[in-house]
N, C-alpha and C positions, 0 to 999 in steps of 0.2 A: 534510615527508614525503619519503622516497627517492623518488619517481615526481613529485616538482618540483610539487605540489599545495599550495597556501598557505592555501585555505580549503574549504569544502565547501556546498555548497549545498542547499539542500532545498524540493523542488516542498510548499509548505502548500495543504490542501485544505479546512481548515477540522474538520476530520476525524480521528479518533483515531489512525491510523498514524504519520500525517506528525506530529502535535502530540509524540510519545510520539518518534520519532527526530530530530527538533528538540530536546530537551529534551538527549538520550542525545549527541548532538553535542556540544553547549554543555557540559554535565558532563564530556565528555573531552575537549573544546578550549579551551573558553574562547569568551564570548558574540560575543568581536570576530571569528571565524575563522569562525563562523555563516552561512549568511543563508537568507532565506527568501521563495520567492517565491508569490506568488498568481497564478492565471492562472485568471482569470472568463469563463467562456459564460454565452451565454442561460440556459442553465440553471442557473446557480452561486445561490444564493441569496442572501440579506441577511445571514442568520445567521452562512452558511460565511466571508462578507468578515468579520466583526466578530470569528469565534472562531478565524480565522485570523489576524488584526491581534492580537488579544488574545495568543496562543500566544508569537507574534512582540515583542509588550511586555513581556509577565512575564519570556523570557526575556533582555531588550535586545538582542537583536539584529536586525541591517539588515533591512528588509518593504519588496520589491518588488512591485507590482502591473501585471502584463501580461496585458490579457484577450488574448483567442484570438476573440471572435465573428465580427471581419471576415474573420480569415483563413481561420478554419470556412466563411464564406461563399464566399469564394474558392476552396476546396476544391471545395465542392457545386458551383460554379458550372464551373467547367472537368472536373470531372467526370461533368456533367450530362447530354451528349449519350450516354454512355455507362452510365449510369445510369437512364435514362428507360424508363419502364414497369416498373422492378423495385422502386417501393416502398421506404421507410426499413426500415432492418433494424438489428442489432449494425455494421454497417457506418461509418454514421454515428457510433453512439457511439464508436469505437476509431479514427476518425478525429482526434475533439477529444483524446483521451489522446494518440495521434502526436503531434499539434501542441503539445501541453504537454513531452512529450519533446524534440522537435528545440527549443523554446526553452530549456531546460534544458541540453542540448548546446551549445547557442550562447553562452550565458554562461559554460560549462565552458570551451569554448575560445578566449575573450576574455579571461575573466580569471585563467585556471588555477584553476580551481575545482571538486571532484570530487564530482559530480553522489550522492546520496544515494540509493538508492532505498530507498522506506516499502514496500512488500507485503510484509505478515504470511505465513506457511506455512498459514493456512487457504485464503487465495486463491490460493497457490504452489500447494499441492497439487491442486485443483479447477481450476486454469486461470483462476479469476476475478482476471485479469490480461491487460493489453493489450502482448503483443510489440512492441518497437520502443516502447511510450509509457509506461503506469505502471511497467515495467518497467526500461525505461531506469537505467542508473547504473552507478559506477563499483566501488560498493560496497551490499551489501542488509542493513541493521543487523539488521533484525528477520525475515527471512527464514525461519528455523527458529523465529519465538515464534506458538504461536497466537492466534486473535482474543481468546477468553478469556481468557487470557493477555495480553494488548496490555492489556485494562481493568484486569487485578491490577497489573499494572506500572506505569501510569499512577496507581491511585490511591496505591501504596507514592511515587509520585516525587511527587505530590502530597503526603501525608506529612510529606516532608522540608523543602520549602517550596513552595506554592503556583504554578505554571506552566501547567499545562494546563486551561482554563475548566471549568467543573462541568459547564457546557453538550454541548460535547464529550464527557462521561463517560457523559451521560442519552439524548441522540436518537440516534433510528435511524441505522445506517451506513447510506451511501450513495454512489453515484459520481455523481450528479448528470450522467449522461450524456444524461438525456432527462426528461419532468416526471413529477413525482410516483416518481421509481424509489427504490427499495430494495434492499440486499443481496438482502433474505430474497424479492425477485420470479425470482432468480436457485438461492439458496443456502438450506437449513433454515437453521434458526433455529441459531444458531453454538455455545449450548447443547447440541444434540441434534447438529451438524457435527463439531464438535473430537473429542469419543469415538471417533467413528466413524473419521476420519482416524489418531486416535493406536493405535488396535487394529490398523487395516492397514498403517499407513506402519512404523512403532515397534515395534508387537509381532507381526506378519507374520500375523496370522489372516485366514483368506479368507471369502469372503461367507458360508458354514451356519455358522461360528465365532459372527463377529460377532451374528448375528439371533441365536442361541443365549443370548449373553447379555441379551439383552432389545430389540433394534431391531430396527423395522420393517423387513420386507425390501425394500419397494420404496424405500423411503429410500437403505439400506444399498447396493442395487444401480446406484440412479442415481450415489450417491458415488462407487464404486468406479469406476465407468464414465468419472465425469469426471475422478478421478486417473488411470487408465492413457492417457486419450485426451490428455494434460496436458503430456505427458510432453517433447515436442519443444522445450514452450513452457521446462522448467525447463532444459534441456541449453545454453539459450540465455540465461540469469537469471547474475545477477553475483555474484561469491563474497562470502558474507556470515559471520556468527557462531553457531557451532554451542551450543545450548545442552541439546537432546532427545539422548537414545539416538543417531537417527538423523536424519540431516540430509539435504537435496536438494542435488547439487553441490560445488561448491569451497566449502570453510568454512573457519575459523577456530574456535581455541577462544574460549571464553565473555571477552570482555574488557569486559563491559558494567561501568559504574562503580558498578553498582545489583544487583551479585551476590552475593545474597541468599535465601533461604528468603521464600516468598511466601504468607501464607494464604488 
């Protein structure tokens, strides 16, 4: 690469983003130029280890494993005296995503390695994304593909030959920031999300448009609300691949190796 990058890296979360631009690397690099890292809290599950290792075998390449729980701890601990009487919040969770970023950077800059970032455009759009942590990278492959979109893509790459666990394809997303969470504790159901995003991001209709075609307006309204309030977080997101109408940011055109007509 002209910017002196020999490989790329990619934070595995066990998880449909990362499995799906794991995959999208290796198809345009080659499996040795790959790698992939795990970074386990308290909160990471069994599952997320296995269908991360697994992501990481189908495709052969390198599977790092760097939990985060002590230095989480360390976090809360020196931030403790400051912190006292305020209670756990989103705070804590966007601390452990920090911590997976700055390792992510740290391997970038050891080993010239250009840091990958997985967040799809449904959580681009919404803000459900952690500045400075999931955020992080040098480059954002799937930036502009929706969540819905991530699963069509993933099973056409599947398809062609088997890489991404079944398992991955079927459970709930999740960021496993705290127990038992959920997308959908945060986000609708990605279903009834993505329309919503593609009519005001894409096709510019404003909230009496939207409900008009058929959504609920207090849905329609919290969405809306959490793209314009969002907005700081994408002015600060790394340039990725344009493949919608309209894209957030620095883009590129479509170079994915998988461009294609998707049904």
């Amino acid at each position: 690469m002209k910017n002196g990058f020999r490989k790329v890296v990619v934070g595995l979360s066990g998880g449909i983003d990362s499995a799906l631009v794991a995959s999208l690397a290796v198809d345009a690099l080659g499996k040795d130029n790959v790698v992939g890292v795990f970074m386990p809290s308290q909160y990471s599950s069994v599952e997320s280890e296995e269908d991360a290792r697994e992501s990481a075998e189908n495709l052969g390449i390198r599977f790092l494993i760097v939990p985060i729980e002590e230095i989480f701890k360390v976090y809360l601990e020196r931030l403790d005296p400051e912190f006292s009487g305020s209670g756990k919040d989103i705070t804590e969770e966007n601390l452990q995503a920090r911590i997976r970023g700055s390792l992510l950077m740290a391997l970038s800059n050891k080993f010239g390695w250009i840091v990958l970032a997985t967040g799809n455009k449904s959580e681009m759009s919404t803000g459900y994304a952690t500045l400075y942590g999931d955020m992080v990278g040098g480059f954002a492959v799937i930036k502009d593909v929706p969540k819905t979109l991530v699963y069509k893509l993933s099973r056409y790459r599947n398809s062609l030959s088997r890489v991404i666990p079944e398992r991955v394809l079927t459970k709930a997303p999740t960021a496993e920031l705290r127990p038992n969470q959920k997308d959908t504790d945060t986000l609708p159901d990605y279903e009834k999300l993505d329309p919503v995003l593609k009519a005001y991001i894409e096709e510019d209709k404003d909230l009496n448009k939207i409900v008009q075609a058929g959504f609920d307006r207090e849905t329609v309204s919290r969405v809306l609300n959490m793209v314009d309030k969002s907005e700081y977080k994408r002015r600060q997101s790394p340039p990725g691949i344009k493949i919608t109408p309209k894209a957030f940011g620095r883009t590129a055109g479509c170079l994915s190796p998988i461009n294609t007509k998707v049904k």
